[in-house]
C-alpha positions in Angstrom: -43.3 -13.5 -23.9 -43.1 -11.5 -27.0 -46.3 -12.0 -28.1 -47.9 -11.4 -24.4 -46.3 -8.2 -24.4 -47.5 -7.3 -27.6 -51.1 -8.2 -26.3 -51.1 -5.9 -23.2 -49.7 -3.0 -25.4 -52.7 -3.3 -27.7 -55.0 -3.1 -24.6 -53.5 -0.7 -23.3 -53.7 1.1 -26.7 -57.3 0.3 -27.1 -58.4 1.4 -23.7 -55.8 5.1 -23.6 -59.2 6.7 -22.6 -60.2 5.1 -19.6 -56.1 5.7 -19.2 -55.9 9.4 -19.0 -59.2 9.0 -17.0 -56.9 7.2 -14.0 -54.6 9.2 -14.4 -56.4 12.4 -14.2 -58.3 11.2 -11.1 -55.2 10.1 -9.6 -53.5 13.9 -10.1 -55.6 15.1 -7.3 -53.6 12.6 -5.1 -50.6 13.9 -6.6 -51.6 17.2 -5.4 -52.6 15.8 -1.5 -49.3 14.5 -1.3 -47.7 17.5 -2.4 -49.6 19.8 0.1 -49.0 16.9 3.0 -45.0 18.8 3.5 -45.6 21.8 1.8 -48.4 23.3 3.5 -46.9 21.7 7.3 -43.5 24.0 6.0 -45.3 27.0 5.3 -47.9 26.6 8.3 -44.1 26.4 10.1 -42.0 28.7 8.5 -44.5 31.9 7.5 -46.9 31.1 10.3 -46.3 29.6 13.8 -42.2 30.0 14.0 -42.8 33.6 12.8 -45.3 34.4 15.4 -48.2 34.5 13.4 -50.6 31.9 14.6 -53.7 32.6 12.2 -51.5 32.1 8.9 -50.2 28.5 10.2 -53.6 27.7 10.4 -54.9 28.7 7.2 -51.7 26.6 5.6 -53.0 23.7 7.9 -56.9 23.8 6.1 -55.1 24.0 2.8 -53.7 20.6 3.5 -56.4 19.6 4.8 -58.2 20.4 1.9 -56.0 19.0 -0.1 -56.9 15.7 1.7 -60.4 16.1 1.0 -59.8 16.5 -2.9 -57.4 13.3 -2.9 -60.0 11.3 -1.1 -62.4 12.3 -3.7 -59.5 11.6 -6.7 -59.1 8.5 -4.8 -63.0 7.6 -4.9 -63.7 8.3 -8.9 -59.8 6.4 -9.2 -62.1 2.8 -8.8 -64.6 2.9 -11.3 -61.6 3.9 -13.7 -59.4 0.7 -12.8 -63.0 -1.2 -12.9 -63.1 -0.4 -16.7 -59.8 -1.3 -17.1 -60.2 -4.7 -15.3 -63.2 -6.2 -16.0 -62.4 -7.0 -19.8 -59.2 -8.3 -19.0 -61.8 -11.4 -16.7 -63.9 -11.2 -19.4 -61.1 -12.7 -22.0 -59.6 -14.8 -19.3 -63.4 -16.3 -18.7 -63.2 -16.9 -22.6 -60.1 -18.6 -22.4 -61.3 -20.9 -19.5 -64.3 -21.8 -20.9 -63.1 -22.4 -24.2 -60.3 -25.2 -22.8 -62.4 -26.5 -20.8 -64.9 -27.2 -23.5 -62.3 -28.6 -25.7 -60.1 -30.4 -23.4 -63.2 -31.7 -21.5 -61.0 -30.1 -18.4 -62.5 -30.6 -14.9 -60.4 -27.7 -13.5 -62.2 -25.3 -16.2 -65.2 -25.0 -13.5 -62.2 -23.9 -10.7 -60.4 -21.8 -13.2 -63.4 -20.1 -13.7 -64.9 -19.3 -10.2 -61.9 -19.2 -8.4 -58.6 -18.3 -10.2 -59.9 -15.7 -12.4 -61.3 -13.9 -9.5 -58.2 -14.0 -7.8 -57.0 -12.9 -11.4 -59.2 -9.9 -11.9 -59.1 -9.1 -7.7 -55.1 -9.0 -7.8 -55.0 -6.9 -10.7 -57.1 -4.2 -9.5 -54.8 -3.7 -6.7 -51.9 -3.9 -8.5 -53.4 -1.0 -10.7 -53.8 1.0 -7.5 -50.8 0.0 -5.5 -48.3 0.9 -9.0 -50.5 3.7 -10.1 -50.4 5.1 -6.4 -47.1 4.9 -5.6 -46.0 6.6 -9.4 -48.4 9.5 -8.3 -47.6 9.7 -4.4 -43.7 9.5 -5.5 -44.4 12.3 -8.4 -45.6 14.5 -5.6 -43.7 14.2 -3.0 -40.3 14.5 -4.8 -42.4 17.9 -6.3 -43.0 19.2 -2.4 -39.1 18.2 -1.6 -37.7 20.1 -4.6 -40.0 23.0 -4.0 -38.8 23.5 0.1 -35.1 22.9 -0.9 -33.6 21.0 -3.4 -30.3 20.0 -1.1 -33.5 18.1 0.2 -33.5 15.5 -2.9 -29.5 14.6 -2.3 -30.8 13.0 0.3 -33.7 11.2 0.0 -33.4 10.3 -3.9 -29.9 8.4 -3.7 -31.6 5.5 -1.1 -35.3 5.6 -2.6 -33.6 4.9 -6.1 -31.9 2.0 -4.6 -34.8 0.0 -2.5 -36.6 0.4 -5.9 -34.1 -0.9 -8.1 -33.1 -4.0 -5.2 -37.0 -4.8 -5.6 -37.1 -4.7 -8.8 -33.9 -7.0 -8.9 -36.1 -9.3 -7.3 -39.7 -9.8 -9.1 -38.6 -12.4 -11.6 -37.0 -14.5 -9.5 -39.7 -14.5 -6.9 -42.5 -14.7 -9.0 -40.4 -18.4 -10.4 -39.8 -19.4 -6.8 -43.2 -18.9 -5.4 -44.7 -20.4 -8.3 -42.6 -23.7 -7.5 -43.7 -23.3 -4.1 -47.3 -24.0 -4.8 -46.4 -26.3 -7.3 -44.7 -28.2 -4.4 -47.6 -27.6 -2.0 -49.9 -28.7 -5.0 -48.3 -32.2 -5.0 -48.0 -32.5 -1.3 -52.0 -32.3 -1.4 -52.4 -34.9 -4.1 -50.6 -37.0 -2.5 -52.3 -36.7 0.8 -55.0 -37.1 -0.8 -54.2 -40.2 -2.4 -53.0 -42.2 0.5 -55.0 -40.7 3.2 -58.0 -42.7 1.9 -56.1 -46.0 1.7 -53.9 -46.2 4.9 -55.7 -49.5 5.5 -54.3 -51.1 2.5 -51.0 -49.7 2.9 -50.9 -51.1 6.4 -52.3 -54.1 5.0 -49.7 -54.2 2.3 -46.9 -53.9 4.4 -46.1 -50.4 2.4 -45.1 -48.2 5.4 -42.0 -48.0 4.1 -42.5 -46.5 0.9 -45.2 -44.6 0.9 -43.6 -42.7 3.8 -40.2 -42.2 1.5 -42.4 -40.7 -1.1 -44.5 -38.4 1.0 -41.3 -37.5 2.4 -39.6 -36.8 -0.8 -43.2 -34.6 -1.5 -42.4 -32.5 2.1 -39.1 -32.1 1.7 -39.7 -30.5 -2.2 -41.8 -28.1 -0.3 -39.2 -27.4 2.1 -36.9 -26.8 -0.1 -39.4 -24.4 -1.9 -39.9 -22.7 1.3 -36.9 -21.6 2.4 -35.6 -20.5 -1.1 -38.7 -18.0 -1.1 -37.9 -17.0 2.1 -34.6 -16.0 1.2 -35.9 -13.6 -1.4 -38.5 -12.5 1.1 -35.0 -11.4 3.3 -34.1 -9.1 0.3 -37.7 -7.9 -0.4 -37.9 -6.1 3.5 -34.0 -5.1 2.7 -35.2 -2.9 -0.3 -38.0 -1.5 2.0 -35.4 -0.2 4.8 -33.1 0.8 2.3 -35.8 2.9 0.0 -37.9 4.0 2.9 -36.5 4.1 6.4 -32.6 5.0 5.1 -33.8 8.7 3.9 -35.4 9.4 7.2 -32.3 8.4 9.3 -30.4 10.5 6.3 -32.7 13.2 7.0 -32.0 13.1 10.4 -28.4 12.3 10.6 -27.8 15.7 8.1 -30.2 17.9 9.7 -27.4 20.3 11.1 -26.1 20.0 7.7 -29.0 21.2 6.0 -29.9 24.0 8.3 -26.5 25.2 8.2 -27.0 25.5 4.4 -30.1 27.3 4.0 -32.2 24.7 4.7 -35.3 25.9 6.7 -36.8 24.0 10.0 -40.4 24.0 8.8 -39.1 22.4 5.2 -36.7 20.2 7.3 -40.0 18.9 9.0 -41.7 18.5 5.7 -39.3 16.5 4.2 -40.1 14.2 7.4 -43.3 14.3 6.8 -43.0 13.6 2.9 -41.1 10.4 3.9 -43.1 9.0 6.6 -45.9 10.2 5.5 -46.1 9.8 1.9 -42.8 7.4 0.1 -42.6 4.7 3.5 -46.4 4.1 3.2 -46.3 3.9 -0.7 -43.0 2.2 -1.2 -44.4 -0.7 1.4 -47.9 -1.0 0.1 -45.8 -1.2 -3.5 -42.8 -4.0 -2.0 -45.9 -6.1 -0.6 -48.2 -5.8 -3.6 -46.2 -6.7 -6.3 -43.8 -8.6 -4.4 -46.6 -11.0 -2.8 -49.9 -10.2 -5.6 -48.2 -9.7 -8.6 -46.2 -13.0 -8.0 -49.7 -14.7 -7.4 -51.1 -13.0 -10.0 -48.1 -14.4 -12.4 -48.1 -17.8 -11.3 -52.7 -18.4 -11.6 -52.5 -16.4 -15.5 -49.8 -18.8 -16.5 -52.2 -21.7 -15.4 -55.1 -19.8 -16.9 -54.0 -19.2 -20.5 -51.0 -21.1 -21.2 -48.1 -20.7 -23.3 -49.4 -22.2 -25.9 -52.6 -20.3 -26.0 -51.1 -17.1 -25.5 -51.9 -16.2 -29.3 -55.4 -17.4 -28.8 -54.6 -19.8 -31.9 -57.6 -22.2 -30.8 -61.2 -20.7 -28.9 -64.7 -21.1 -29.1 -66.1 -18.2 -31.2 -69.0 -16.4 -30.0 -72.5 -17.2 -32.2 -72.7 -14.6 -34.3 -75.9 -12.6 -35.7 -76.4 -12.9 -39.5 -75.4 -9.9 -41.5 -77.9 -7.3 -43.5 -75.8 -7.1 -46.4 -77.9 -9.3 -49.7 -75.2 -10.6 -51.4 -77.1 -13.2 -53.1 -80.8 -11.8 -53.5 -81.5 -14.8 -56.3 -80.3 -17.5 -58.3 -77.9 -16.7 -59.9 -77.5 -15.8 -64.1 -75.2 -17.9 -66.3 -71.9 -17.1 -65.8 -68.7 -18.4 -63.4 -69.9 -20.9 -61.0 -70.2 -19.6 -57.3 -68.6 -20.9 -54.7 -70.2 -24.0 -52.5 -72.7 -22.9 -50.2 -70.5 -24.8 -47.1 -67.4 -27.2 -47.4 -65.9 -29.3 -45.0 -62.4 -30.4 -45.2 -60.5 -33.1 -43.3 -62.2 -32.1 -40.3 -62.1 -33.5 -37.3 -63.7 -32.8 -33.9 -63.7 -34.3 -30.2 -65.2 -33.1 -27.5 -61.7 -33.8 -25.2 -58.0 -34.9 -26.6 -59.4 -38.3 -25.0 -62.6 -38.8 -26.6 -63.6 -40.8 -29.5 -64.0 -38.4 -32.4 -67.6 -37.1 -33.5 -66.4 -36.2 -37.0 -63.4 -38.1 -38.1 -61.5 -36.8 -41.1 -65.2 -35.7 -43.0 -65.2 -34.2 -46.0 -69.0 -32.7 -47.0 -69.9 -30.3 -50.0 -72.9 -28.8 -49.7 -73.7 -26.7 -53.6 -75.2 -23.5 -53.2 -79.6 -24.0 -53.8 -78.6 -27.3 -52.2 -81.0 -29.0 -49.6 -79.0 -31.5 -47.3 -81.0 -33.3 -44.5 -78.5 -34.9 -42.0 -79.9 -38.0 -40.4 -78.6 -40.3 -37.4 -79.3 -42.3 -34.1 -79.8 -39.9 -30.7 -75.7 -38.6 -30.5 -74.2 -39.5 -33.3 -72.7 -35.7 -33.7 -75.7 -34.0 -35.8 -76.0 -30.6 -33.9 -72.3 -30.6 -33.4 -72.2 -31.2 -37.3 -73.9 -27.8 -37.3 -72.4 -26.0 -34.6 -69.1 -27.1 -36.8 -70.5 -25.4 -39.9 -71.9 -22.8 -38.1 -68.5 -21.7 -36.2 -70.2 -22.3 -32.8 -67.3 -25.2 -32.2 -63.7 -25.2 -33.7 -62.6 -28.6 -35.0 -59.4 -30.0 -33.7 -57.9 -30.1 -37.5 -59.4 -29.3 -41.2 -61.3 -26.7 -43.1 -64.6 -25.4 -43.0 -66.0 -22.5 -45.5 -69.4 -20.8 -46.2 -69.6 -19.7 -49.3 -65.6 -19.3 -49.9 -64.9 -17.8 -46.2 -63.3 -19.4 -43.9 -65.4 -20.5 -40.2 -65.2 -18.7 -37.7 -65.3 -15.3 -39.7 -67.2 -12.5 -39.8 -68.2 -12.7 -43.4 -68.9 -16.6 -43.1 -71.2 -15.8 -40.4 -72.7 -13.1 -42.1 -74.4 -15.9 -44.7 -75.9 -18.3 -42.6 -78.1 -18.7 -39.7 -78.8 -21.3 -37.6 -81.8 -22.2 -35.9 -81.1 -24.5 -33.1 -83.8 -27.0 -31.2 -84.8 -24.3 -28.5 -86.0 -21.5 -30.2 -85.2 -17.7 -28.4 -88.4 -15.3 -28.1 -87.8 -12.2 -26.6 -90.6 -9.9 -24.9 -91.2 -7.1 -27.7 -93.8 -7.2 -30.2 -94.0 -9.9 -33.1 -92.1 -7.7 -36.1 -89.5 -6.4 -33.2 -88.8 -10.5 -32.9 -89.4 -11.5 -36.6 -86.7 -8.6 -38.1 -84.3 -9.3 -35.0 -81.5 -10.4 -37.5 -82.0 -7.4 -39.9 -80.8 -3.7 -39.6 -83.9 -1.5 -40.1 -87.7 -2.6 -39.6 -89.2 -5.0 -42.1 -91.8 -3.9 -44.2 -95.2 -5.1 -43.4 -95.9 -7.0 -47.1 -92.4 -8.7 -46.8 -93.1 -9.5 -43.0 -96.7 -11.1 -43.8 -95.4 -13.1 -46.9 -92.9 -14.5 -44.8 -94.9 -15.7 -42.2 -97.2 -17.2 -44.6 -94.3 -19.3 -46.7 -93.3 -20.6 -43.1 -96.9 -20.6 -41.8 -97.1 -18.3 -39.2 -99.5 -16.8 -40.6 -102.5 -18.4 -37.8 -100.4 -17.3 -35.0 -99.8 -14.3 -36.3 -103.5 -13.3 -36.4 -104.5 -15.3 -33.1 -102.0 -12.8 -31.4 -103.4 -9.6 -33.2 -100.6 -8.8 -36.0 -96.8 -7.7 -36.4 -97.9 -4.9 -34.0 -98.9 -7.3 -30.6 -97.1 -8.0 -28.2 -95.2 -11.7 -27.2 -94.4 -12.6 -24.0 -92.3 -15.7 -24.9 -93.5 -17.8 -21.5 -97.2 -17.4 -23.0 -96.2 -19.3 -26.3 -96.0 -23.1 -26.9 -92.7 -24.9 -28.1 -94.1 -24.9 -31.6 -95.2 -21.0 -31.4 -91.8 -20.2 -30.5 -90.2 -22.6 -33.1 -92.2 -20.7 -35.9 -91.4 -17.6 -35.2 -87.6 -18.3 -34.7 -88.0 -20.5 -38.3 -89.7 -16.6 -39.5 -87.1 -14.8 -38.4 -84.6 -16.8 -39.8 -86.4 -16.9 -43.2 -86.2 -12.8 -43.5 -82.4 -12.7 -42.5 -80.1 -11.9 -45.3 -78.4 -15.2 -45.0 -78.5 -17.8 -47.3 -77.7 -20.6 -45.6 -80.1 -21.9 -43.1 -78.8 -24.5 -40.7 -81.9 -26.1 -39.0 -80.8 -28.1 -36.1 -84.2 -29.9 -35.1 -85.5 -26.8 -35.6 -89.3 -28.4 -36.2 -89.4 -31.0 -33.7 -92.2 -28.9 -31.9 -94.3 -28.9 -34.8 -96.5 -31.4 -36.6 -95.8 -32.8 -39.3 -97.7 -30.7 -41.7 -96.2 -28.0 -40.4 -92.6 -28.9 -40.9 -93.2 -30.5 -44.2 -94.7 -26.0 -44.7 -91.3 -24.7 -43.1 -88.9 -26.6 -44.9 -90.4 -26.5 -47.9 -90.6 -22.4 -47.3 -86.7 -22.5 -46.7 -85.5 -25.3 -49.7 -87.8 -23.2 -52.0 -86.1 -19.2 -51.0 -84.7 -17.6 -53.5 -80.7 -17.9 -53.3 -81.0 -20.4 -50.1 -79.2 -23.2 -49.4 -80.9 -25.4 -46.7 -79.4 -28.1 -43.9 -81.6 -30.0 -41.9 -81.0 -32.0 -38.8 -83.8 -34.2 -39.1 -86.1 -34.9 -36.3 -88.5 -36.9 -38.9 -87.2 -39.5 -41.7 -89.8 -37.3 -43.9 -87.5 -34.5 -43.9 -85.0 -37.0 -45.3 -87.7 -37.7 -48.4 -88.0 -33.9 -49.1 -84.1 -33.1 -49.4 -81.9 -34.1 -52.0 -79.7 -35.4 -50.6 -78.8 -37.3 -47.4 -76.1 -37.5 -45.2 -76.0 -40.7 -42.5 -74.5 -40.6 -39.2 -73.7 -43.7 -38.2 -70.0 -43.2 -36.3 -68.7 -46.0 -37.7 -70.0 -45.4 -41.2 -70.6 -42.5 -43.1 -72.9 -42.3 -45.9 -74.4 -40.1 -48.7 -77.3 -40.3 -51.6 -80.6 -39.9 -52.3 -83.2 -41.5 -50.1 -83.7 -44.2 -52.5 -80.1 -45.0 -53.4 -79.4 -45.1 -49.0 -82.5 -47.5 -49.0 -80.7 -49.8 -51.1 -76.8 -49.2 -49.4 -77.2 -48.4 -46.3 -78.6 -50.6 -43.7 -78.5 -48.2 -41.0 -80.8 -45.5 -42.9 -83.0 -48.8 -43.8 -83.3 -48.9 -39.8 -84.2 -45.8 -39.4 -86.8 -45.3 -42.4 -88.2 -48.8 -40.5 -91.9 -49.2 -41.2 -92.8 -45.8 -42.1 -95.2 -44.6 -44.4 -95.4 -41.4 -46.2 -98.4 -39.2 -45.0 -97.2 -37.0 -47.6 -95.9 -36.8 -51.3 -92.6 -35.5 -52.2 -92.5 -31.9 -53.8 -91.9 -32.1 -57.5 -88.3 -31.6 -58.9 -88.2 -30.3 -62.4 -84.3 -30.4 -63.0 -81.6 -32.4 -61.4 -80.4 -31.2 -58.1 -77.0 -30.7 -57.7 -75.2 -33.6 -56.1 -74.2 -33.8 -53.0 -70.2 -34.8 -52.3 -69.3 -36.8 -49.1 -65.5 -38.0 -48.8 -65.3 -39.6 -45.3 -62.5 -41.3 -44.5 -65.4 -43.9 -43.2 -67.9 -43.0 -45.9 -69.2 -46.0 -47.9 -70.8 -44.4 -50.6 -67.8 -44.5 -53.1 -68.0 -42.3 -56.4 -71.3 -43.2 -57.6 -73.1 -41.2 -54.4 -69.7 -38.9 -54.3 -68.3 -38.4 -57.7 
């Protein structure tokens, strides 16, 4: 509760100007309401009691232009409670999505068309029920105080008390209607569970006992029922007693109050303060928070539960790559840099159900490493680099780029992932190609990346950096390139290629991954779509699901008879680039690996 309540005060905090923007809008109704008794007072008093007809009516067209500026307070009042809403369903779509996702929930879909509407609809008129009644109450008790105060002895003492009876009565309300449909909720899934089998009941012989158990369901809503109602008795008792107890007070001490100084017309404008302004607001407050902010209670609880409330586990957005070069080269001599990406004990499922894709996997990847991660159709590949990449948060473990933790800003800010389908957006060809850096590419850098990745052809054919794309003209392959381009002139260095070829031909992938293993500073991991890819990396990471493996191609030829399968009867089309020094191994620690500490030590 605590820690919800800290939430909504940081909101609130962060949103203070879209704040004073309600509540500015919502003065001007402040100001109807005062003018509703005072101006019918004056129009009484100084004008049509005193015998002067023309200044009533000039006190009636101030209130009713008073009405006219509260209608228009009124009208700029929703797109202020629209800013104020809206992100409040965007993090509860977040939250839906995200558990659904991870607890492969089948309610996620009506969590997120249904109750978060009803969320983000019974907010906004909670917003302007409360925020209505706090203005309406502000300016009527102005009007009463400004006729006659004796006025307030009256009306205050009984509006103080209907608020604070309702108010009694929230919590307890919001719990019983919440058992309610928690009652009516079982009474349904029942139904629905015997309704399609009365056959084999009769059959059965079961009469008996399934009609004890639906009973025991109906009676649990019963129950329910009439314990709401109850509170639903004291609900209408706080609306007599706050709203229609000051106009029998009023009333009742009329001779009273004229006999004190208390004039007729602000007699009659008290009235109309009460009937007119505190009984409609007090009852549009009783049944909004009494019925919606109950409802509202009971579907966020389902929406972000107890557990979530600190939002300890979500999906994490796909972040862009940062500008900042903090690795322009290879590194001199000196301390040794961090790994390019570690994975710790991590694990990962798609549902608390589910088999686990990555089971306790352990994975260094050294920085100028150049990793190609191979597998049968899925094994878990892509979600080994939606893992690294922060797009998917494992159930348990560790994963860092470079020394930061994923998901994090500064882990997402060096590396970039190229996934299967490649984005093109309509723009010219540099607009697309610098799309992860800050300020335009130059034109040299531009045209020597598109000719390491081999762009360069397309990049003529289409008439330079300057033309034009419209991304539905382009092949699979065209787009591929330039996303693989793009992603070569980021700042990141890690590249996490997730089939990121599979349009191309061979040649052409054999160009591009060459391009990335041979940047300056880069780190490359491959998803292969070819076992060639395998042959250029150096190392080699096999998905099996049952066995995990790591080596050079040659050393998983000989130990691994899975990667045997896969390598099958191919034959190179192409030789492997030369390699001058060692790479730097590769370590794999699965608690299924089989490669032991030759392939990990």
């Amino acid at each position: 509760m605590r820690g919800r309540t800290a939430q909504v005060r940081g909101f609130l905090r962060a949103r203070w100007r879209v704040l004073a923007r309600l509540g500015g809008w919502s003065v001007l109704e402040a100001g109807q309401t005062f003018l509703v008794g005072y101006a019918l007072a004056r129009a009484l008093d100084a004008g049509f009691l005193a015998g002067r007809a023309r200044g009533g009516l000039l006190w009636l067209a101030v209130a009713g232009v008073g009405t006219v500026a509260g209608a228009f307070g009124t009208g700029r009042v929703y797109g202020a409670v629209a800013a104020l809403v809206e992100p409040v369903r965007d993090r509860l779509v977040e939250r839906v999505v995200a558990r659904g996702v991870r607890e492969a929930d089948g309610g996620a879909l009506s969590g997120l068309t249904q109750q978060v509407e009803i969320a983000r609809d019974t907010l906004a008129g909670l917003v302007m029920v409360s925020r209505s009644f706090l203005f309406t109450t502000a300016g009527a008790l102005i009007g009463l105080f400004s006729l006659a105060p004796r006025l307030l002895l009256v009306v205050v003492p009984p509006l103080l008390a209907g608020v604070a009876l309702f108010a009694a009565t929230l919590r307890p309300l919001a719990r019983r209607q919440e058992a309610f449909l928690v009652a009516d909720e079982a009474l349904a899934e029942e139904w629905g569970t015997v309704c399609p089998g009365l056959r084999d009941v009769t059959a059965a012989g079961a009469e008996a006992q399934v009609g004890a158990g639906l009973g025991s369901r109906v009676d649990a809503e019963l129950r329910a029922a009439r314990s709401l109602a109850r509170f639903g008795v004291l609900r209408v008792a706080s609306l007599a007693l706050g709203g229609q107890l000051p106009l029998v007070l009023l009333l009742a001490t009329a001779p009273w109050l004229l006999a004190h100084g208390v004039t007729p017309g602000a007699l009659v404008g008290a009235l109309a303060y009460v009937t007119q302004s505190l009984l409609p607001a007090l009852q549009n407050l009783v049944h909004g928070l009494g019925t919606s902010g109950s409802r509202l209670t009971v579907v966020l609880r389902r929406l972000v539960p107890p557990g979530e409330a600190g939002g300890r586990r979500r999906l994490v957005p796909p972040a862009q790559p940062g500008t900042a070069d903090t690795r322009p080269g290879r590194k001199a001599p000196g301390p040794p840099s961090p790994a390019a990406l570690t994975l710790t004990s991590v694990t990962f499922a798609y549902g608390p159900a589910s088999e686990p894709v990555l089971d306790g996997l352990d994975l260094v990847v050294p920085d100028g490493g150049h990793l190609a991660v191979v597998g049968p159709s899925g094994i878990g590949k892509s979600t080994l680099t939606a893992v690294a990449a922060g797009l998917l948060v494992p159930a348990s473990g560790v994963v860092r780029v470079y020394g930061h933790p994923v998901p994090g800003t500064e882990a997402a800010a060096r590396r970039v992932l190229i996934p299967q389908e490649a984005y093109v957006h309509t723009g010219t060809l540099a607009e697309n190609l610098g799309y992860f850096r800050a300020d335009p590419v130059p034109e040299e850098e531009l045209l020597a990346a598109a000719g390491a990745v081999g762009l360069t052809p397309l990049l003529e054919t289409l008439g330079g950096p300057r033309a034009r794309v419209e991304p539905a003209a382009l092949s699979a392959g065209e787009r591929q390139l330039i996303a693989l381009t793009r992603a070569y002139l980021s700042r990141a260095p890690l590249a996490l290629l997730d089939e990121a070829t599979c349009h191309l031909d061979p040649e052409a992938e054999a160009r591009a991954e060459r391009a990335f293993a041979e940047r300056p500073g880069g780190t490359l991991v491959v998803v292969a779509h070819r076992i060639s890819s395998a042959r250029r990396a150096d190392r080699v990471l096999v998905m099996d699901g049952r066995r995990t493996e790591c080596g050079t191609h040659h050393e998983l030829l000989r130990t691994s008879p899975l990667y045997r399968d896969l390598v099958g009867g191919w034959t190179p089309r192409f030789g492997r680039r030369a390699v001058t020094a060692s790479p730097p191994p590769v370590r794999c620690g699965s608690r299924r690996c089989g490669c032991g500490p030759r392939f990990c030590g």
